[in-house]
C-alpha positions as CSV (number, residue, x, y, z in Angstrom):
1,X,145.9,44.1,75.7
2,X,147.4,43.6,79.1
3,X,144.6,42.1,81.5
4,X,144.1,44.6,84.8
5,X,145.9,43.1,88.0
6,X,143.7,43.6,90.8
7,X,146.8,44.3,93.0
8,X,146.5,46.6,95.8
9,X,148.4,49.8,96.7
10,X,149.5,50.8,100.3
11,X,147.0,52.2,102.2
12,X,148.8,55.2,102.5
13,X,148.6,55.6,98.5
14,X,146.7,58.9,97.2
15,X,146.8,62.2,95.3
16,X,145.3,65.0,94.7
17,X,145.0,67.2,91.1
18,X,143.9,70.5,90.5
19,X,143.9,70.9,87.1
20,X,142.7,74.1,85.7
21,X,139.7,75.3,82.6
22,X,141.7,75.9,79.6
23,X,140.7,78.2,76.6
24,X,142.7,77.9,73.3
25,X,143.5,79.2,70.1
26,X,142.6,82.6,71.5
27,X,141.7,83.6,68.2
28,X,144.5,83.8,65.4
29,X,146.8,81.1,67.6
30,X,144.8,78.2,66.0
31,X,146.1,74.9,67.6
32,X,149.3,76.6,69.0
33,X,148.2,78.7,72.4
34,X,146.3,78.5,75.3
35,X,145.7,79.8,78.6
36,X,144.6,78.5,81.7
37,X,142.1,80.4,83.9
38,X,140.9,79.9,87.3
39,X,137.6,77.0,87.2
40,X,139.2,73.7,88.2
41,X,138.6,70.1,88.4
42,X,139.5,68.9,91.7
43,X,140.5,64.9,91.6
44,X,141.8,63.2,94.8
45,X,142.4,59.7,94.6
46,X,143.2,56.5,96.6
47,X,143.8,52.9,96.5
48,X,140.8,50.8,97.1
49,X,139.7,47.4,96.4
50,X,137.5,48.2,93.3
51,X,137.2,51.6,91.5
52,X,134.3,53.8,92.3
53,X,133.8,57.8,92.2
54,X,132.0,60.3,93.9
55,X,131.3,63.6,92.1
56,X,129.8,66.8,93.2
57,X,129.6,70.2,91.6
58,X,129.1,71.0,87.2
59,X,128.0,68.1,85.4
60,X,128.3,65.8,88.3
61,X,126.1,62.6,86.6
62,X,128.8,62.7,83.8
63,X,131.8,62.8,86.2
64,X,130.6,60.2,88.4
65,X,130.2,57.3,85.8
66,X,132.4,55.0,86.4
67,X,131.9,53.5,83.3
68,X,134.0,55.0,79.9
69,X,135.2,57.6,82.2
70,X,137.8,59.2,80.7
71,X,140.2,60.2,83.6
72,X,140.0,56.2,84.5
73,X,140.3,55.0,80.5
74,X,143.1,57.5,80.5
75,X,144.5,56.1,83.0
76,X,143.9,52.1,82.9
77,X,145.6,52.7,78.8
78,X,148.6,54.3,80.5
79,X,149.8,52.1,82.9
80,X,149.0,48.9,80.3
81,X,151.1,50.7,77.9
82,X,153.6,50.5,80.4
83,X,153.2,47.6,81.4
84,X,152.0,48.3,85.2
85,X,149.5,46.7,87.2
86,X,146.5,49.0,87.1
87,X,145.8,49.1,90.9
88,X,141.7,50.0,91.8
89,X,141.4,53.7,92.7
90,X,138.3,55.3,94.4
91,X,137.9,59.0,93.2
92,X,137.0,62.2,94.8
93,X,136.0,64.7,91.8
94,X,134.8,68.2,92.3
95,X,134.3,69.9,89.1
96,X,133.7,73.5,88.3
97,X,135.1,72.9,84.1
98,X,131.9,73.1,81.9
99,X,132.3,69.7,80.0
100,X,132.1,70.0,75.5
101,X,131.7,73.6,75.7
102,X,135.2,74.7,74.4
103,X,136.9,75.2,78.1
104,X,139.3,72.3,77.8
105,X,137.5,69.8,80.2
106,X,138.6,66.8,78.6
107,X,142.7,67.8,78.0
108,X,141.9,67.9,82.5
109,X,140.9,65.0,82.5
110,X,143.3,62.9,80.3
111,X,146.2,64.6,82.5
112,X,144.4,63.6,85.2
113,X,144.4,60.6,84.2
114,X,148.1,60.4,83.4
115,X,149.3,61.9,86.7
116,X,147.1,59.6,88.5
117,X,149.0,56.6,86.3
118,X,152.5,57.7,86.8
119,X,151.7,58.5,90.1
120,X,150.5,54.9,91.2
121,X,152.6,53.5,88.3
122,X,155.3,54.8,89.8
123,X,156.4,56.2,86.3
124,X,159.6,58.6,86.1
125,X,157.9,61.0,83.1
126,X,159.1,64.9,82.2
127,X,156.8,67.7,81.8
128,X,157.3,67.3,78.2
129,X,156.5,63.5,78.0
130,X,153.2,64.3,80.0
131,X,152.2,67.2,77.8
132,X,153.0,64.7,74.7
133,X,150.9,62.3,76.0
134,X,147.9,64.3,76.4
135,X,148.5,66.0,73.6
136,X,149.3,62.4,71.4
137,X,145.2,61.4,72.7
138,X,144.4,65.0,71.9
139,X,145.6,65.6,68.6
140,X,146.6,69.0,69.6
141,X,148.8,70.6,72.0
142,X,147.3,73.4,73.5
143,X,144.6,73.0,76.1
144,X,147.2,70.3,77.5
145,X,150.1,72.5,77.9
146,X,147.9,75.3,79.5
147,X,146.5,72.6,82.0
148,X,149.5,71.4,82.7
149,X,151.8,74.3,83.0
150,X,149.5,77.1,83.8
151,X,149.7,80.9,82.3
152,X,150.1,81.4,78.9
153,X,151.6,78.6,76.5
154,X,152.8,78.2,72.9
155,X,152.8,74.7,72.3
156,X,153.9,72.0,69.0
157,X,154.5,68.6,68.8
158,X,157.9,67.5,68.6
159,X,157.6,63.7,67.5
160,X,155.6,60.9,68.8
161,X,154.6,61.5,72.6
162,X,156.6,64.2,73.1
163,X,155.7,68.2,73.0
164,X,157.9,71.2,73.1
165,X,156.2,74.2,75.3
166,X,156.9,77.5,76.5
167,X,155.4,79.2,78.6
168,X,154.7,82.6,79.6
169,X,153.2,84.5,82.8
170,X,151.3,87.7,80.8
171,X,152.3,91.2,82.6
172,X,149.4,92.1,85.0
173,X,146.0,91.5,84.9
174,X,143.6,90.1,82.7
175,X,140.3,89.3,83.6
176,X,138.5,87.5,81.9
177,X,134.2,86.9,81.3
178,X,133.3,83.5,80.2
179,X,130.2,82.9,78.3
180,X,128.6,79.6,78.1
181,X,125.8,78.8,76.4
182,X,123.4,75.6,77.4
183,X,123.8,73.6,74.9
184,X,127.7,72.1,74.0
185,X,129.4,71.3,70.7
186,X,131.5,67.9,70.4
187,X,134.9,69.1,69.0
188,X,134.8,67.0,66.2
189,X,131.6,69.1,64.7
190,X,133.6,72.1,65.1
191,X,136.6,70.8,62.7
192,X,134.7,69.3,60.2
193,X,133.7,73.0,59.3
194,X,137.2,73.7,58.5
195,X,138.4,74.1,54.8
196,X,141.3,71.6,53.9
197,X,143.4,74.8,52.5
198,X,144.1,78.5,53.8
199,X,145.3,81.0,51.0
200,X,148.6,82.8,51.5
201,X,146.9,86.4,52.8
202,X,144.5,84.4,55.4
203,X,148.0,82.3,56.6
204,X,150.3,85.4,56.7
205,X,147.5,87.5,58.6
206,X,147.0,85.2,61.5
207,X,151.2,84.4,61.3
208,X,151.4,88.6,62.2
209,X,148.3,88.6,64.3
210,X,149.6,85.2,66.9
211,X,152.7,87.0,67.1
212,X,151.1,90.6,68.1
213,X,149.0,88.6,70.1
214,X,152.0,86.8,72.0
215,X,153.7,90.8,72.5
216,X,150.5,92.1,74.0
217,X,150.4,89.9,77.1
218,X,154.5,89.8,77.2
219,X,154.6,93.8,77.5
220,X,151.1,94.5,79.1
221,X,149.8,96.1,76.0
222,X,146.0,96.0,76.3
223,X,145.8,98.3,73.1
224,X,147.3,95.7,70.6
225,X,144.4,93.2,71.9
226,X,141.8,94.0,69.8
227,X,143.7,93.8,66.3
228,X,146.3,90.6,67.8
229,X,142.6,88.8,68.5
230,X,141.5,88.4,64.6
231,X,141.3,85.1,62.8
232,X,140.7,84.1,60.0
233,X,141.0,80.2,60.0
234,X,138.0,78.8,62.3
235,X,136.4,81.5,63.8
236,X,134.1,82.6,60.6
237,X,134.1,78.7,59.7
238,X,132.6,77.9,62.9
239,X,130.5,81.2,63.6
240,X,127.6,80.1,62.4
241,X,127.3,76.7,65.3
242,X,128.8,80.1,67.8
243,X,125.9,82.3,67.8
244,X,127.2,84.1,70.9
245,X,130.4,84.8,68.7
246,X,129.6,87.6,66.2
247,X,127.2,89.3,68.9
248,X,129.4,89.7,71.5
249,X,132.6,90.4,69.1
250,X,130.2,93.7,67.9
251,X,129.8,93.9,71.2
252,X,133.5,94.3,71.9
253,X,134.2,96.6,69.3
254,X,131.9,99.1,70.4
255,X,132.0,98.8,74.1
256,X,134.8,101.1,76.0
257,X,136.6,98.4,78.8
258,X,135.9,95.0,77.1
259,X,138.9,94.5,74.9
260,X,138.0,91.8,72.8
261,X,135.8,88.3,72.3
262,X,137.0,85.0,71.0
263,X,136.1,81.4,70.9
264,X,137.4,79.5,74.1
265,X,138.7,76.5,72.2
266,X,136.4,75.1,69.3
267,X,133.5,76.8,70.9
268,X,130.8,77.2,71.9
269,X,131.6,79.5,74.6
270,X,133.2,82.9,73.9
271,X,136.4,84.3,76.5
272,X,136.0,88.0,76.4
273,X,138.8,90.1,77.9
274,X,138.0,93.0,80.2
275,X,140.2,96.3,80.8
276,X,141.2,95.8,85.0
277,X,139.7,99.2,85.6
278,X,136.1,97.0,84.4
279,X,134.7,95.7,86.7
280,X,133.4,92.3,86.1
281,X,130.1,92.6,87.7
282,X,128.7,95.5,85.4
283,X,130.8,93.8,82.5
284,X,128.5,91.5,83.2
285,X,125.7,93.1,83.6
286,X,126.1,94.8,79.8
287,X,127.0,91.5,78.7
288,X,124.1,89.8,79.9
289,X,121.3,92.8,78.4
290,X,123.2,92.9,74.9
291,X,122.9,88.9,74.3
292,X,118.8,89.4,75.5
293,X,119.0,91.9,73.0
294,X,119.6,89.3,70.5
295,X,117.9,86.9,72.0
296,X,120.4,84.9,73.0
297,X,120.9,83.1,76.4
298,X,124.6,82.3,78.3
299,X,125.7,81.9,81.9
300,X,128.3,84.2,82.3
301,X,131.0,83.3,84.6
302,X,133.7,85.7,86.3
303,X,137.5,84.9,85.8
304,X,141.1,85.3,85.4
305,X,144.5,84.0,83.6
306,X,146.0,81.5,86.2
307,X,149.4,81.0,86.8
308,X,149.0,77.6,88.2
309,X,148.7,74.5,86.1
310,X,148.3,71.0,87.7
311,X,151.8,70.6,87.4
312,X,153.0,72.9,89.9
313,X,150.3,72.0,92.3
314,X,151.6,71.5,96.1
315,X,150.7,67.3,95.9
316,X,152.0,67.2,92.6
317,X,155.6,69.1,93.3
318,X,156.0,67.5,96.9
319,X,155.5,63.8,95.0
320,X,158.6,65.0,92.1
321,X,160.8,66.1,94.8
């Protein structure tokens, strides 16, 4: 492995990401889709003589370790893949993504990571080749297309490093209720659940149900939610480590103005989708009674789809233009 050059960038070296919460496989889409919505972690970053971070807001003792941080290893692997000098950086992160709880913190910060790299690397890489990367350390393409591209993405690999992505802005608005329970489940937990083999009725359903999903948020049709959002590949598999799942998908089906309730990711939290006439505050309210009910606990956070992935970010276009 390339040994890191302690070689120092201009003064007048920075950036600064905003790279936005993902949630994916929105039920049926099951390591195909994802959307972005509006938490974000915030990383600004300069040369400096050694590399240090300060970090402030969710999970601030994690994102300030300098040590196996994963924005830095991201970035360090990068640029020695390259073949770059891997120039000290001192870090600014601000953090509102809740970290292992299914809301894509960690495809965040492996793009930041690789826009940091290319950025002080002075690497000439497409939207797709960034994607791929991210998605290559991954091992799925979702949450990093989202990130990256903002709105609603379909997402596959197209070869090694490279992804193919589309993406699409749903018509209207869709807000959105996170809930997050306290404790978070490591991804790799939530796959090893997973049977090795579908049968031909659970593939075909969630085949019809991804692509009625995908026509609900092209056309605006909040009535097709409810049926587009059933799965039947990981959501009963992984139910049982999700115990806000099944309460608040009864609670969905039997509540006028909440649409629907899925796993954000691989869980544990659960992305429920409001009607705009709801408004989030007493959706919130209901919410927050009906898991007490059950005796279940969550912080419940207020959101929306986002249009904006770190890609199109002011810093981000003004450096690619």
């Amino acid at each position: 492995m390339m040994a890191e050059k302690k070689k120092r960038a201009p003064t007048n070296s920075q950036l600064e990401l905003v790279l936005p919460a993902t949630s994916a496989n929105l039920g049926p889409a099951f390591d195909a889709a994802a959307l972005a919505f509006g938490l974000f972690l915030k990383v600004q970053a300069r040369s400096a003589d050694e590399f240090s971070i300060t970090a402030r807001g969710r999970d601030s003792e994690i994102c300030g370790r300098v040590e196996k941080h994963l924005i830095l290893t991201t970035y360090r692997e990068v640029l020695q893949a390259e073949a770059k000098p891997v120039l000290p950086l001192a870090l600014q992160i601000e953090n509102q993504i809740p970290i292992g709880k299914g809301c894509g913190s960690s495809a965040a910060a492996r793009l930041a990571g690789i826009g940091l790299a290319i950025h002080f690397g002075k690497l000439r890489w497409t939207d797709n080749r960034i994607i791929g990367e991210a998605a290559w350390r991954e091992h799925h393409p979702d949450n990093a297309a989202a990130c990256w591209m903002g709105g609603l993405t379909v997402a596959r690999m197209a070869g090694a490093g490279e992804a193919q992505i589309a993406c699409v802005i749903p018509k209207g608005k869709w807000p959105l209720l996170l809930a997050v329970p306290e404790e978070a489940l490591p991804t790799e937990e939530a796959r090893r659940v997973l049977p090795s083999e579908y049968s031909r009725a659970d593939a075909v359903a969630n085949v019809q149900n991804s692509m009625l999903l995908l026509a609900a948020f092209v056309q605006g049709r909040r009535d097709l939610l409810a049926s587009a959002l059933e799965d039947r590949m990981h959501q009963p598999y992984r139910a049982p480590l999700c115990p806000l799942l099944p309460a608040l998908q009864k609670f969905a089906a039997s509540t006028p103005g909440v649409l629907g309730a899925v796993l954000s990711g691989a869980g544990p939290s659960v992305l429920i989708f409001l009607d705009e006439e709801v408004g989030a505050d007493r959706a919130a309210g209901r919410v927050g009674a009906h898991l007490r009910a059950h005796r279940l606990e969550a912080e419940l956070l207020s959101t929306a789809i986002t249009k904006y992935g770190a890609g199109q970010g002011k810093a981000w276009a003004k450096r690619r233009s």
